[in-house]
N, C-alpha and C positions, 0 to 999 in steps of 0.2 A: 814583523811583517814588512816586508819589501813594496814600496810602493814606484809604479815607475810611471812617466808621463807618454813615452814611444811604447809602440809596439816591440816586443821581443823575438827577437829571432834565432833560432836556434843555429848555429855554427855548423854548418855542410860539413869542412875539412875536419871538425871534432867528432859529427857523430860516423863521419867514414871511417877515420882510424877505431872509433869503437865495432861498430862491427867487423873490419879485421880481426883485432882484439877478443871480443865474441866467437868468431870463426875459429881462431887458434883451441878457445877455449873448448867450443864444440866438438873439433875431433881429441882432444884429451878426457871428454866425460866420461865418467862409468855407469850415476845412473838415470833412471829415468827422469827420478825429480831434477837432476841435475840438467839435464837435457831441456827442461817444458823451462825453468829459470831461465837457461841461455835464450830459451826461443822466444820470451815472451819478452826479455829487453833487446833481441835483435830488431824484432817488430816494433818495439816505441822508435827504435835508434830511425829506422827504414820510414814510420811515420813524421818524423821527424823531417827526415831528408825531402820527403814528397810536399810537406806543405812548404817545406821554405820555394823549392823549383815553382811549385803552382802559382 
């Protein structure tokens, strides 16, 4: 277990190239599961991005 003494902040320029990354992935999907997987770590990636700007 990781203990740390700062707050952690998630890296903006890491999780932007991920969701590119994500986006690429998205239009190559075939199925649906495949689909709800991409979308449900674009969404952490995007919550991510929202609390470090707030």
């Amino acid at each position: 277990m990781r203990i740390s003494t700062k707050t952690e902040k998630p890296n903006i320029k890491k999780q932007h190239q991920k969701l590119i990354r994500l986006n690429k992935k998205a239009e190559k999907c075939v199925t649906r599961e495949q689909a709800r997987k991409i979308l449900k770590k674009a969404l952490k990636a995007e919550q991510k991005i929202h609390e470090r700007t707030s």
